[in-house]
N, C-alpha and C positions, 0 to 999 in steps of 0.2 A: 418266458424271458424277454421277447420280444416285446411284450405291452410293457414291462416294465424297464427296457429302454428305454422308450419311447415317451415313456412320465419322464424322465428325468433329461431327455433332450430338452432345447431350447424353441419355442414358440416362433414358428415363422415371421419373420418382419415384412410389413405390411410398408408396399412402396409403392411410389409416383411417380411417372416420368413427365416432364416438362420439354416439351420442344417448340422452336420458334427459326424460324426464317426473315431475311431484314427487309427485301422490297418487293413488289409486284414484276421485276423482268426475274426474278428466281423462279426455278421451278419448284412448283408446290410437291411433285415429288419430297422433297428434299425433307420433308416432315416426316412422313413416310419413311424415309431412311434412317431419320436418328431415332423414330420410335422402333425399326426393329430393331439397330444396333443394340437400345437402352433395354432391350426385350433380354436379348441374348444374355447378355451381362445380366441381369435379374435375374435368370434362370441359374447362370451358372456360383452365382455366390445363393443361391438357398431362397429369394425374395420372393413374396406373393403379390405381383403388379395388381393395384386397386382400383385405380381409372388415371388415364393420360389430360394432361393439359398443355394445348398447343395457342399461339399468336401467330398468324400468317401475316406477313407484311409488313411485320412491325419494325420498328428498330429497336435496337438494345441503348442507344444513347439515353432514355428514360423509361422508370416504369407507368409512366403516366399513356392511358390510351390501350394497355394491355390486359385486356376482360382476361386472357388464361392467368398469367402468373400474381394476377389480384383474385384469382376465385382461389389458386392454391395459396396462400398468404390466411385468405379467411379461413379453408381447410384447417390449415394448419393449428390455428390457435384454440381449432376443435380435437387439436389433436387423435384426427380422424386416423393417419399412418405416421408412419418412424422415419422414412429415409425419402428422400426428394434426387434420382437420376438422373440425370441429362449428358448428353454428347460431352460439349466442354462446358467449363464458366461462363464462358462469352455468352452461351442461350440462356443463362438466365438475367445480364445484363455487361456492357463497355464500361461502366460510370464506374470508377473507385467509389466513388459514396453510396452508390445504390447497393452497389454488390458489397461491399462490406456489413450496409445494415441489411439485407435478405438475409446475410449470414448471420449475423446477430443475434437477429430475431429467429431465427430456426434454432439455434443454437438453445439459446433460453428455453426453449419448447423442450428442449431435447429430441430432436430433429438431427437428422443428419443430412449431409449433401455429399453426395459421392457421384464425380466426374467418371464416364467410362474408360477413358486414359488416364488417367490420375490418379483412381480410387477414392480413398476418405479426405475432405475438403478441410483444412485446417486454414492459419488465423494467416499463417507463411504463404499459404497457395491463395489466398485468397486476395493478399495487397502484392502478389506476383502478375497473376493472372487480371487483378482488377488494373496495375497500372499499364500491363502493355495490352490489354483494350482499350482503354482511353486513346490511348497512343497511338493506335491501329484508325480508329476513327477518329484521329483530330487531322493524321494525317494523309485520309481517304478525303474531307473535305478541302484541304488544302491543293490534292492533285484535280478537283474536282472543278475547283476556282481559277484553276491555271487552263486547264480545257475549255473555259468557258473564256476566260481572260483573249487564246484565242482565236476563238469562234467572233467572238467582237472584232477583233483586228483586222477580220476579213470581211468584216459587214455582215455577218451571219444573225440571225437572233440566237438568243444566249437564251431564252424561255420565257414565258409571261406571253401575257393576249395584249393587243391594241387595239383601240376602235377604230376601224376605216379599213385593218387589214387583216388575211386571215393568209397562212403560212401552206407553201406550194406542196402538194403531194408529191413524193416520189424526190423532192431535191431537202433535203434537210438544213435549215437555220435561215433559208428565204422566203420572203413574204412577199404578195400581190396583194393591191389595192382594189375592196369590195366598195363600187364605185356608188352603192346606194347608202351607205354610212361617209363616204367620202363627201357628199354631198350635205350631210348634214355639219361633217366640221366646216366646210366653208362655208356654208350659214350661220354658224357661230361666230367665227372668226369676222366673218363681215359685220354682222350685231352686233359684236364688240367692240370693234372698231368704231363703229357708228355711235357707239356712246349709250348701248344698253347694258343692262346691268347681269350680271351672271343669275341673280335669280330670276330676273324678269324671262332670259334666254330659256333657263327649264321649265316655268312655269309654259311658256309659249308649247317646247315640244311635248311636256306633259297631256296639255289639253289636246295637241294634235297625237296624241298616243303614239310616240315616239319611241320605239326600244331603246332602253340605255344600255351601257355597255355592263351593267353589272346590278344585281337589286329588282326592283320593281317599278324605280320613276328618280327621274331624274329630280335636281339637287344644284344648291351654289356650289360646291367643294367639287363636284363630278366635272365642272367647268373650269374654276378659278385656280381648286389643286393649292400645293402646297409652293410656293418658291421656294425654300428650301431644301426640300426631296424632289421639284422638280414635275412634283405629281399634277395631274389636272392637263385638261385638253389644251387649253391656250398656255401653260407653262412646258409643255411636251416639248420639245425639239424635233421627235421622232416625224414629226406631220413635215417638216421643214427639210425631211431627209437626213437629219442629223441623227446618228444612233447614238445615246449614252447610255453608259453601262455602270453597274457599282456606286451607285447612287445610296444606297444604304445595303445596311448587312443584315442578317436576320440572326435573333441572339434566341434563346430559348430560357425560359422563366425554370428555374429547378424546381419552384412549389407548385405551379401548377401544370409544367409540362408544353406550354404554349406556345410557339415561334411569334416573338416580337422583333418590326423593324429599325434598325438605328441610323440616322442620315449617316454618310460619309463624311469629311469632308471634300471640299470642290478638286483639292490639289489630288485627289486620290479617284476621281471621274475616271472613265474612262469611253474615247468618240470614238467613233469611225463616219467618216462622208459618204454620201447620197451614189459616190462613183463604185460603191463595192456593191451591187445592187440590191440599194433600198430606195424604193421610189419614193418622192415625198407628196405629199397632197398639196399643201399651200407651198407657196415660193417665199424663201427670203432675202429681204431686201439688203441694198449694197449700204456699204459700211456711212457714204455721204446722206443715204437714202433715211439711214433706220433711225435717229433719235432715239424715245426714250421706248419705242413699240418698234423690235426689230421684224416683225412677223405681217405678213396679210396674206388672202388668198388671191388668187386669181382674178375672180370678179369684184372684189373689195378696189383693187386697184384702179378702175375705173368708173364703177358706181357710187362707192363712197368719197363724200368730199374731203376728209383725212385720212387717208387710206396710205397715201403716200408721204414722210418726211415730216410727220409730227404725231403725235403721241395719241392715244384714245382718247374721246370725250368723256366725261363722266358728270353726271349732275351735281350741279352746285348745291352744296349741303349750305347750312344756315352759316359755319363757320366761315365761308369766304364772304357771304353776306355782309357779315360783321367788319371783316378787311378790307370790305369797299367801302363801306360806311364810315371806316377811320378807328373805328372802336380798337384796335389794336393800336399800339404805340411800343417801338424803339427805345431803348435807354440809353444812353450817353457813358452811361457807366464803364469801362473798360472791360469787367469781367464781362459781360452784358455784348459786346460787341457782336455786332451785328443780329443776334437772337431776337426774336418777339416774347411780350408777354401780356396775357392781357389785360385790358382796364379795367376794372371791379370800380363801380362807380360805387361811393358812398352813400350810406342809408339815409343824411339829409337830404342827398341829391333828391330824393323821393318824396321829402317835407314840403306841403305849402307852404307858400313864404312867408306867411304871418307868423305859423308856426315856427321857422326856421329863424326869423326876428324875436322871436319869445324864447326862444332855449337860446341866443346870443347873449340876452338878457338878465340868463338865470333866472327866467320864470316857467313854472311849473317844472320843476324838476321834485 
């Protein structure tokens, strides 16, 4: 009687448990725990666990980056087991759209997902549970921005590396100035001022094997930066003692998972001064002092002969060539006011003169 129970019971379901933890200060225990929780619950609804897949570190804001719950995705469409475990929804993603199509697509499979608080995962629990994750993480970033908003106000570093400085043990968000890279910005900053050029500047430290601050060799951009975002040695203010902060925001691509940066705008910066203890390398100069180059070093100011109260040299390209030479001309015109444009001499201007007497003449045409 017994065997022939036991034909007409139903065939053990063959299950996976998924577990994931979001940063590196969590304890990796923590894996650990929801695979036994996800144990227990297997055992007690009749399951035969088939092999676990865990993400240590990862975040749930994407599934991009996550080798565990992309190998069970591929399982799946081998329809290797029936029922996919986990702690809550959240371990298997925050995103409304991720976790709706994981659900989807197991769904289609005939796959099931059953949360160990929850039980069986429908279409309800899933834009439940997917919207107040999103919500949980938009607004862990937000209190995250505001701790760091300020950590600035005090003159703290808010994160990120600088060249010249490397951040004090034992005091958290202050930096001390490593005076053997210090020295190299003020050889920049002096070279620039003196009217070399940002690639001429790296090729120099290149050749003298110069660690940069990031890569393998330095670069015009490592120098000159962006003025917009503020980026590059001489566009820094940080060397100046000036901290700024929220210069761009970092957005994250949904197709491929990536963190890309977006400038700010300027009205949305945020300073703090050289008095909340940030030392600065170079000194900047007084508002009568700085023209159109507010910045110099130390030694810039007495070695260099514009170092002080006018602007960098830069070599004269062909184009000013041509404005000494008159080649440029003003228009009269009013829309034109004040504007240059320049002279395109005419193609007889190029004609011998016999020739240029012969085509007046309508010969050889």
């Amino acid at each position: 009687m017994n065997e022939i129970r036991s034909a007409f019971e139903p065939p053990m379901k063959k299950a996976v448990i998924y577990a994931r933890f979001s940063t590196d200060l969590q304890n990796e225990r923590s894996i650990e725990d929801q695979v036994t929780l996800c144990r227990d619950y297997t055992s007690r609804e009749g399951m035969n666990v088939v092999e676990v897949f865990e993400d240590k570190a990862r975040s749930g804001g994407s599934v991009m980056g996550r080798g565990g719950l992309l190998r069970l995705l591929d399982q799946a469409r081998e329809q290797s087991f029936d029922v996919v475990v986990v702690e809550a929804l959240d371990r298997l993603s925050r995103d409304m759209e991720d976790l709706a199509g994981i659900h989807k697509r197991l769904s289609f499979l005939g796959i099931e997902i059953r949360a160990v608080h929850e039980g069986v995962v429908n279409t309800v629990l899933v834009g439940l549970r997917g919207l107040v994750g999103q919500l949980y993480r938009e607004d862990n970033a937000h209190k995250v921005r505001r701790g760091l908003a300020g950590r600035v106000g005090q003159g703290l570093n808010a994160g990120g590396r600088a060249y010249g400085y490397v951040p004090v043990l034992g005091d958290k968000g202050k930096r001390v100035i490593v005076e053997a890279e210090a020295e190299i910005v003020r050889r920049i900053f002096d070279e620039y001022v003196a009217g070399r050029t940002p690639r001429e500047i790296a090729h120099d430290l290149n050749h003298e094997g110069v660690s940069p601050p990031r890569g393998r060799s330095w670069n015009a951009s490592t120098i000159n930066g962006n003025m917009q975002r503020g980026t590059g040695i001489i566009q820094n203010e940080l060397y100046a003692g000036r901290l700024v902060w929220n210069k761009v925001r970092m957005v994250k691509d949904p197709d491929t998972g990536k963190r890309l940066s977006r400038p700010n705008p300027k009205n949305d910066w945020q300073t703090a001064g050289s008095t909340n203890c940030l030392p600065g390398i170079i000194r900047r100069r007084t508002k009568s002092q700085a023209g159109a180059w507010p910045y110099t070093s130390e030694s810039a100011a007495t070695t260099a002969p514009h170092a002080v109260g006018s602007p960098p040299m830069r070599r004269l390209r062909r184009r000013d060539v041509h404005k000494r030479e008159g080649q440029f001309r003003t228009h009269s015109h009013p829309l034109f006011s004040g504007r240059r444009k320049r002279f395109l001499p005419r193609r007889k201007d190029f004609l011998p003169q016999n020739r240029r007497e012969s085509r007046s003449c309508g010969v050889g045409k």
